[in-house]
N, C-alpha and C positions, 0 to 999 in steps of 0.2 A: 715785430720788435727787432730794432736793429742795432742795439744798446752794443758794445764791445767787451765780451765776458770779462766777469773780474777773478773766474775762477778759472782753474784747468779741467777738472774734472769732477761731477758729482757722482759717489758710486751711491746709491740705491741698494741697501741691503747690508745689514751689517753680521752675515754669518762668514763662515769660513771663506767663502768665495768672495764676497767684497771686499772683509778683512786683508786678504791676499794682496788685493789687489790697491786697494787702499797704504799697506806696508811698500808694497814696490815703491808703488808712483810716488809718495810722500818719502822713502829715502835718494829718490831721483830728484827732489827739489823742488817737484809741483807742488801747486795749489790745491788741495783735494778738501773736499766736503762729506764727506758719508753719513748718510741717513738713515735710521731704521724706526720704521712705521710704531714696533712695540716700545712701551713704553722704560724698561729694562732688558738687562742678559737675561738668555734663554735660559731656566736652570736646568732644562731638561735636556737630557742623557742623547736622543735619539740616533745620529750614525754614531758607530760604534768602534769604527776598525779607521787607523790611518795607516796608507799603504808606504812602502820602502819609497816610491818614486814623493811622495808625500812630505816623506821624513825629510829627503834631500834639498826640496823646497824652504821648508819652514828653515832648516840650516843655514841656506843662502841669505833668509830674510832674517835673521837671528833671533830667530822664536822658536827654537827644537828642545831648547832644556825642558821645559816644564813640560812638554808632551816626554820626553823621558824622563823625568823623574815621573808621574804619573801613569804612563801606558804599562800594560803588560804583556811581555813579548809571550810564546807558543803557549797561551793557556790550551792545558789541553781537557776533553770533553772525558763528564762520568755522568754515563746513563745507570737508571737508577731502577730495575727493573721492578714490574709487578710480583712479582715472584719473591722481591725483597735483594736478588741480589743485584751487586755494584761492578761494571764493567767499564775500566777505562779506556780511553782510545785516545789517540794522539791531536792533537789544537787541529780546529778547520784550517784557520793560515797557514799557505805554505811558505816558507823561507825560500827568501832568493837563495838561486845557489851563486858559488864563487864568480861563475865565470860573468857575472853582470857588474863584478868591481864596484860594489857601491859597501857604503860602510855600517849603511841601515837597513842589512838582510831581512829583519824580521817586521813584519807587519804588526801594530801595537793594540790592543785592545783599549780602547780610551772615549768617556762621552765626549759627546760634541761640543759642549761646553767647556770641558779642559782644552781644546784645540783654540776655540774662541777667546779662551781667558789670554791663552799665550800670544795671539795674534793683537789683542786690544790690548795687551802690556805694551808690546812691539810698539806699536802704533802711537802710544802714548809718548814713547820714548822719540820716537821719531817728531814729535809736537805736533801731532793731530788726537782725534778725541774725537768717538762716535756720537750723532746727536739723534739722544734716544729721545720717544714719542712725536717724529716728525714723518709725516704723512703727508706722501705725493700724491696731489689732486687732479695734478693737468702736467702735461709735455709737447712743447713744441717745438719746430727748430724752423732755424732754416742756413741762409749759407755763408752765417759769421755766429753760429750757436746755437743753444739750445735755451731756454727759456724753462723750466722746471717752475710749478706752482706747487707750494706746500703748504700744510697745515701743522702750527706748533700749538704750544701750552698758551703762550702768548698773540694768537690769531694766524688769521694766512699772512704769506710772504712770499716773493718772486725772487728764483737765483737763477744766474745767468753766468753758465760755462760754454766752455770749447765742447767741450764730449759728458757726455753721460751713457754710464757703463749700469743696468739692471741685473742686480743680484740678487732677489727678492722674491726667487724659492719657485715654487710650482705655480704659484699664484698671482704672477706677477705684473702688477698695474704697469711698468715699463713696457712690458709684451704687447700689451693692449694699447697703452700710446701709442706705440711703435709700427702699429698697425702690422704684427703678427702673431703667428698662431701657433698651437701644437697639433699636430695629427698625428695621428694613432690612436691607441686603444688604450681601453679601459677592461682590467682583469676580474670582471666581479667576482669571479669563484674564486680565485684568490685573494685571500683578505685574515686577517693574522690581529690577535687582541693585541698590545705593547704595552707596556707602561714602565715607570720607574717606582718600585718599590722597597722596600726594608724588610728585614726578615727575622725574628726571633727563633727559628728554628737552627742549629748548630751545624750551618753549611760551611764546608771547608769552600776558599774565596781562592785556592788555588785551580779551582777548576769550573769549568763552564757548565751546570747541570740540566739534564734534562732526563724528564721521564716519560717514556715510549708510551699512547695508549691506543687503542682503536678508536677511541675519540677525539683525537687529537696528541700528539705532541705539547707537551707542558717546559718551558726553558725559562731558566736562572742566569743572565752572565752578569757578573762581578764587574761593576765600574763607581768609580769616585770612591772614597771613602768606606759608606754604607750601605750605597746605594747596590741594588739589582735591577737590570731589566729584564722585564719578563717578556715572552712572547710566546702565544700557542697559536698557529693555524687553524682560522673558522672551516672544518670540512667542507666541500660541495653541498648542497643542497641545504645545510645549518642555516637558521633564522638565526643573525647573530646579538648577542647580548647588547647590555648597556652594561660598559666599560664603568665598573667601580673597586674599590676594594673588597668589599662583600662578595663579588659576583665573581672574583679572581680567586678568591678563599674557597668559595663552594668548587670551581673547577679542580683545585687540587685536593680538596676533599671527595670528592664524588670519586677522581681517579687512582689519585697517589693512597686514598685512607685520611679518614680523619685527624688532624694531628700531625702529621707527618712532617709538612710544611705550615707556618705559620706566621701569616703575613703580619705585619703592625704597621704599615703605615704607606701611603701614596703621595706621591707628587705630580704624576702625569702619567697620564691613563688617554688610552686612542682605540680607536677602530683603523688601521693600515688597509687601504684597498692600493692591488698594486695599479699604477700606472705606465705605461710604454708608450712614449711622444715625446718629438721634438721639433722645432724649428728649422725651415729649409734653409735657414741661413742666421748667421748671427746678427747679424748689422744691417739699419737701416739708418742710411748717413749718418750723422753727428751721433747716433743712439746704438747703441752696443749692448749684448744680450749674456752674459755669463752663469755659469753652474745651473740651479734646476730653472732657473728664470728659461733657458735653453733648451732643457731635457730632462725627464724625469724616465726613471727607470724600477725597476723592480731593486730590492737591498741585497739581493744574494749577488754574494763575491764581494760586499764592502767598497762598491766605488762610488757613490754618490757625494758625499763630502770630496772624496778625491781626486776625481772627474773636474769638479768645480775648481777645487784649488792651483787646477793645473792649469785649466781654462783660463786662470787669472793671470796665471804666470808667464803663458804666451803672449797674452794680448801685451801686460806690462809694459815690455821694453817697445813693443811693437808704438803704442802712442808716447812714450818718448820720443821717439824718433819722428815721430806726426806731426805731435809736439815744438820739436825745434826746426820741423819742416820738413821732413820728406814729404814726398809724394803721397796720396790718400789710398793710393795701388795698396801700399802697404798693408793696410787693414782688412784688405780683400783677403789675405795670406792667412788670416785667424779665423774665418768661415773656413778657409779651403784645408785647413790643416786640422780644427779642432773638431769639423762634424765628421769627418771618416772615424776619427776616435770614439765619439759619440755614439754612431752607428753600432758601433762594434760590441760598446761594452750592452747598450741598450738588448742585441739581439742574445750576447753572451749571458747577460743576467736574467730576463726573461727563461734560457734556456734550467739556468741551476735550477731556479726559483720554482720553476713547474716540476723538477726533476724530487722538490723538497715537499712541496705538496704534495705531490703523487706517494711519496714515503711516509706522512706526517702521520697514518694512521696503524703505520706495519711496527714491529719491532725493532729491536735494537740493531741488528744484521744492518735491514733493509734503510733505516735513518741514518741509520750512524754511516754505510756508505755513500748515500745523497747528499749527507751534512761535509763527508771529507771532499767530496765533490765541487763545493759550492767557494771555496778556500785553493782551489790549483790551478795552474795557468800563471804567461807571463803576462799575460794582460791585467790580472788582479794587482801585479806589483806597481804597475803604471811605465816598469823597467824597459817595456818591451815597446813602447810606445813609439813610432819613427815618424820623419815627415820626408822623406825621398821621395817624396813625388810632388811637393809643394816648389811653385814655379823661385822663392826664395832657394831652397836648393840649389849649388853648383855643381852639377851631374859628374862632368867630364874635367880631364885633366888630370887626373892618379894613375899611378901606375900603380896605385897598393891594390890586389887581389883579395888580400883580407885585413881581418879588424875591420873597424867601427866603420860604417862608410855613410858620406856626407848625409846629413837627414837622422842619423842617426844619435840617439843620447850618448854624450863625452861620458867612459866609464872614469873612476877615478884611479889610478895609480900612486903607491907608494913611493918610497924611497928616493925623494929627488932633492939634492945637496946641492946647495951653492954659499958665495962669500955671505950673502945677505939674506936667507931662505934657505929651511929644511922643513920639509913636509910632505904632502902630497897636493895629488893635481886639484883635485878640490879647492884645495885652499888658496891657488891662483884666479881659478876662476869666481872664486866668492865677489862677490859686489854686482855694479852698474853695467859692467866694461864685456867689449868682446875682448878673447882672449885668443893671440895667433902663436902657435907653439911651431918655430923652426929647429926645426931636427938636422942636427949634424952639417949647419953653415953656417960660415964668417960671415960673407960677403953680405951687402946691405940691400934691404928689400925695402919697395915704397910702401908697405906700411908700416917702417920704423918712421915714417912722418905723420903717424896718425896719432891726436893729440890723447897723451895719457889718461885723461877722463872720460877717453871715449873705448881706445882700444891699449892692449895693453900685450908688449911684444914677449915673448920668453923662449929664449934661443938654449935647448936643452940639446944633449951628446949624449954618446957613453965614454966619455973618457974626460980627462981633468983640463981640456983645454976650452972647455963652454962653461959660459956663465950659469949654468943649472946641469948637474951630471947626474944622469941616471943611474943610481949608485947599483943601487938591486938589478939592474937590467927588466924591468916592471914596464917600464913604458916603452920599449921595445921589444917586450914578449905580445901586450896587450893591443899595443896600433901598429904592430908591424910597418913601421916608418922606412923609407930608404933616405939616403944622404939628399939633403937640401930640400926636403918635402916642406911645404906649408901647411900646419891643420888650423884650422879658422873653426873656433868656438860663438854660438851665438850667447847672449849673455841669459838666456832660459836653458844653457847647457847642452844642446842641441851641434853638434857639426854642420857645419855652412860649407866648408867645400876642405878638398885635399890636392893641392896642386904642389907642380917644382917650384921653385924658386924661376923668378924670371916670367910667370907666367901671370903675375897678381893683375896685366890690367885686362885681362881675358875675365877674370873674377871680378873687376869694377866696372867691366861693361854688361857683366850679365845683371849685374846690380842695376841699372842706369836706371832703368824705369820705378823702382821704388826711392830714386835718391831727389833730391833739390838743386837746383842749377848752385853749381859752384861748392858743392860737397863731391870734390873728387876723391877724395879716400875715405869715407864716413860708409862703412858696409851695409848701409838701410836695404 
């Protein structure tokens, strides 16, 4: 079929990670379709934790309120001993410290479904609308489209886009069109009961609960309203239940005492077996792989939701740019940048996860320090995340020795005054647009010819004679800038390059190969 798509993009999959990406593309002015196979919102609870790098995402795309008014920042953990006594310990998350300059230090405790809610509000707003019970039967492409077969309430149907992007979890029929796979492993000893339950017992919802056994660890945490989710680790060699209410009551009865805990009511009850696999590559031409569709991993350290969201955020701008034409180079940049990420957290979470098993039968000592374990590191905040080595990168050309260097996430700074603007660097960079911040020059650089909708110039000083003055001296503690430097923002928040002035077409020829004949200053 060689029909001429009427769409831009179909995303497949309407959790956090589609959602994302579906918010982008659709406030960039595409034509976007989003599908999910189920026939309603998920009501259930399942990731649980949205990270600082997370928070600053949903911001960008203007869906962060309702995950703060919602999330709970440092809950901290009360283990509930046999012995009858109560010992508290400080929240698994750890808070970003200062020096990452972001404004969403702490990591939030929140179901999945409040992330979703505020992403399908977004999306609404923006005049799209997920199209719940629509199930992908067939995928085909070739080299003016994609051809996607689906099945609705109303029978099957044929859509026909530029790109389709699979966000549709660990199970993912995109994957399998797409003609690829997951490898790795399967953790059968590790495997943990979940569910979302209520509780008539007088649990304080300030605090994360869990009680130490040699049969297992029994956990409480506080999400939505009423709700609790429960989780205990199936020990090694356990023949594991069947996931009911009944069968969750006897486990805290048999260890905590009868009575102690009392359940009243379920919504979503599981068996968790862990898995570690992912994809050698995200993309297979016109078809594109994002969040668990990608990579599934073990939940210790809270990055699976966020992993995903972030994956969404990269590729974004990336088929914009596809989009109105760059080079297809470009999207080779979102394999090469987002699986080393992958890799990392995959082998990183894997690590807690065994370190929390191996604890799940000892006391309070020995869990409670695997459990603060499984919540530290920059990589959990998503903050630490770089792409200096992705061939997008502008290596060369700074004389800056320190602060942020290219590849790296733009922190945010305070305090910057102008005739028409006060705020911080965030707030510049918010929207569609790259953002070139010239420090301490008049003179005029060629990318003051790059059109406002695409790039957006802000000539920042310390003193009253620039159009944005660094009032606090914040942005010259933090990027250690010298006189006439260029920093070039990509519009996922990322530094694209640090050069002088004078040097920008050294920067548009390293570009060349991701751009389209006759986009000479468009930084694809």
């Amino acid at each position: 079929m060689t029909d001429q798509p009427s769409i831009d993009v179909i995303v497949i999959g309407a959790g956090p990670t589609g959602l994302t990406l579906a918010c982008d593309l659709s406030r960039r002015g595409f034509a976007v379709r989003i599908v999910e196979q189920d026939p309603m919102p998920n009501p259930a609870t399942r990731a649980k934790t949205i990270q600082p790098r997370s928070l600053e995402v949903l911001d960008d795309l203007g869906a962060v309120d309702h995950v703060l008014r919602h999330g709970v920042a440092k809950l901290p953990m009360r283990f509930h001993e046999p012995s009858g006594a109560v010992v508290d310990k400080p929240p698994i998350a750890i808070s970003a410290d200062d020096s990452v300059h972001t404004p969403y230090p702490d990591p939030l405790q929140i179901g999945q479904f409040h992330v979703e809610h505020a992403l399908r509000q977004r999306l609404e707003e923006l005049g799209g609308a997920v199209e719940f019970g629509t199930e992908v039967i067939g995928i085909e492409q070739d080299d003016h489209g994609v051809t996607v077969a689906l099945r609705t309430t109303g029978g099957e149907q044929a859509a026909r886009a530029r790109y389709v992007v699979g966000a549709d979890g660990g199970k993912s029929r995109t994957r399998k069109y797409a003609g690829l796979s997951l490898a790795g492993k399967t953790y059968d000893e590790q495997r943990w009961y979940i569910g979302d339950v209520t509780v008539g017992s007088d649990l304080d919802r300030g605090h994360m609960h869990l009680w130490p056994s040699d049969q297992g660890m029994l956990g409480l945490t506080p999400l939505g309203d009423e709700l609790w989710q429960f989780q205990s680790p199936i020990l090694p060699g356990e023949a594991p239940g069947v996931p009911s209410l009944e069968f969750y009551q006897r486990l805290f009865d048999e260890r905590t005492g009868t009575g102690n805990v009392v359940l009243t009511g379920a919504s979503w009850l599981s068996v968790y077996i862990v898995n570690v696999r992912m994809v050698d590559t995200f993309r297979n031409g016109r078809v594109l792989l994002a969040g668990d569709a990608a990579h599934v991993h073990s939940a210790a350290g809270g990055q699976g939701m966020n992993t995903g969201i972030q994956d969404a955020y990269n590729l974004g701008f990336k088929l914009d740019s596809i989009l109105n034409g760059a080079l297809s180079t470009l999207l080779d940049t979102y394999s090469e940048e987002r699986i080393p990420v992958a890799r990392r957290v995959l082998a990183m979470s894997t690590d807690k996860m065994a370190k929390a098993v191996a604890a799940a039968g000892g006391g309070e000592k020995e869990l409670g320090s695997a459990l603060a374990g499984i919540g530290d590191g920059k990589m959990n905040t998503g903050l630490g995340i770089h792409y200096r080595d992705s061939r997008m990168t502008y290596p060369g050309g700074s004389e800056a020795t320190s602060g942020p260097q290219p590849g790296d996430r733009a922190p945010n700074v305070t305090g910057l005054e102008g005739e028409q603007f006060r705020g911080g660097l965030f707030d510049l960079l918010r929207g569609i647009h790259y953002s070139l911040f010239v420090w301490d020059h008049t003179a005029p650089v060629i990318f003051d010819n790059a059109k406002p909708t695409h790039m957006h110039v802000h000539r920042i000083g310390p003193g009253g004679g620039s159009p944005i003055v660094d009032v606090r001296g914040e942005f010259r503690r933090v990027y250690q800038p010298y006189a006439g430097e260029l920093i070039l923002v990509r519009p996922d928040g990322y530094l694209l390059a640090r050069i002088p002035a004078g040097q920008e077409m050294d920067l548009i020829n390293h570009l060349a190969p991701f751009r389209s004949i006759g986009n000479t200053v468009r930084p694809y």
